[in-house]
C-alpha positions, 0 to 999 in steps of 0.5 A: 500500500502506499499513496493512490497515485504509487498504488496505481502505478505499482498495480499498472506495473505488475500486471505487466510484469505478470503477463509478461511472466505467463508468456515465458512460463507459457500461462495465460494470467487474465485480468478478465473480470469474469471469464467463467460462470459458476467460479468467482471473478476476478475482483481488486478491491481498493482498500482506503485508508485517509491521511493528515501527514503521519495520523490515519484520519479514518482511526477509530475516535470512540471505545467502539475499536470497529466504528471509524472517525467522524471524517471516515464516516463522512468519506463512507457516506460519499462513496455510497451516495455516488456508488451508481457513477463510481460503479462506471469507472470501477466496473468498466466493461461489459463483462464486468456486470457478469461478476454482479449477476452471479450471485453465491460468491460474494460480489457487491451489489448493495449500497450498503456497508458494514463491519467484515460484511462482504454481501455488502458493497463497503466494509470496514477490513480493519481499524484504520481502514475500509474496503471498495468491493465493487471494482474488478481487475480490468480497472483503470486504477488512475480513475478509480482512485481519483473518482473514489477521492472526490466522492469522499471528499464531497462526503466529507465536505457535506457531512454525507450519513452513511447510515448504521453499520448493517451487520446482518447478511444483506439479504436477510435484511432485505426480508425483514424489510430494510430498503436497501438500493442497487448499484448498476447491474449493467454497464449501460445504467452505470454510464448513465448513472455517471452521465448525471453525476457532476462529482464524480465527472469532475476527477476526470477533467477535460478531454478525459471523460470526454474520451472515456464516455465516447469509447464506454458507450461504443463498447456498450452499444456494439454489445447491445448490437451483437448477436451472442452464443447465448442468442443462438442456444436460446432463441435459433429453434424457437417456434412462437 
């Protein structure tokens, strides 16, 4: 761990390094988010801490050692309430939405957070400390982490609640009532989740969510243009 932009350019650098490996080892590492169905995906989830010089900022202030500071819980607040535009950038092809659907391994599609809750989309890992789930291995870590900063940044600054911690199993809470929003279960909703969030657009200033924006909505549309193997098992011999 280190500073966002040295993660980001330690994170860029393995990746290729380790491909690079596989090609002299004659293996194939893939950073496809989910490249098969029935196993878990390929997830890099960020987790954060905040800084002032030498002190963790997010640290517990109360004997309860689990419940992060008042600034963590702003930050925690910011993410939640741009979850929709961040999931764009954090989850940033159409392959990554199949991570999402396959449920039973533990990817977040909940806006929500909680103590070591992973049905959750934030979780608090450790004191000092807390986890973005939502974000898988074909991601931009430059963006992220600059997206990830100002939403906790507008957090911070508008004092965002991000509610209770929810312990249960999101689901089992979701039985007994509680009202619990999604995040975007496709890559079409994400970009226009991202479209209509000022915040979150501003980490990527000029020509980048220009660029960014033209090329997500190619790769969407020629997606909703293409006819898959999943068409031809399911609709070839059908007879209305």
């Amino acid at each position: 761990f280190d500073r966002a932009e040295h993660t980001a350019d330690n994170l860029s650098t393995y990746r290729q390094i380790c491909r690079q490996v596989g090609r002299e080892l004659r293996a194939f590492p893939c950073f496809m988010p989910k490249p098969f169905m029935g196993v878990s995906a390929n997830g890099c989830h960020h987790n954060i801490s905040l800084w002032r010089g030498d002190e963790n900022a997010f640290m517990p202030e109360t004997e309860d050692r689990q419940r992060p500071s008042q600034i963590g819980l702003w930050a925690i607040g910011g993410i939640i309430e741009h979850l929709g535009a961040l999931t764009a950038v954090t989850a940033s092809t159409v392959n990554s939405y199949r991570r999402l659907w396959d449920t039973g391994f533990w990817a977040p599609v909940f806006a929500d957070w909680g103590y070591q809750n992973r049905t959750t989309a934030l979780r608090v890992s450790a004191p000092g400390r807390f986890e973005y789930r939502s974000v898988d291995s074909a991601v931009n870590p430059y963006l992220s982490m600059a997206t990830l900063i100002v939403a906790m940044r507008d957090g911070i600054e508008r004092k965002l609640d991000p509610g209770e911690p929810e312990e249960r199993n999101i689901y089992e809470a979701m039985e007994a009532g509680k009202e619990v929003r999604r995040i975007p279960m496709t890559f079409g909703d994400a970009l226009d989740a991202l479209e209509a969030d000022e915040v979150v657009k501003s980490a990527l200033p000029g020509d980048m969510y220009r660029v960014f924006m033209h090329y997500k909505r190619d790769e969407w549309e020629r997606y909703c243009a293409t006819v898959t193997d999943w068409d031809v098992t399911e609709y070839l011999d059908v007879l209305p």
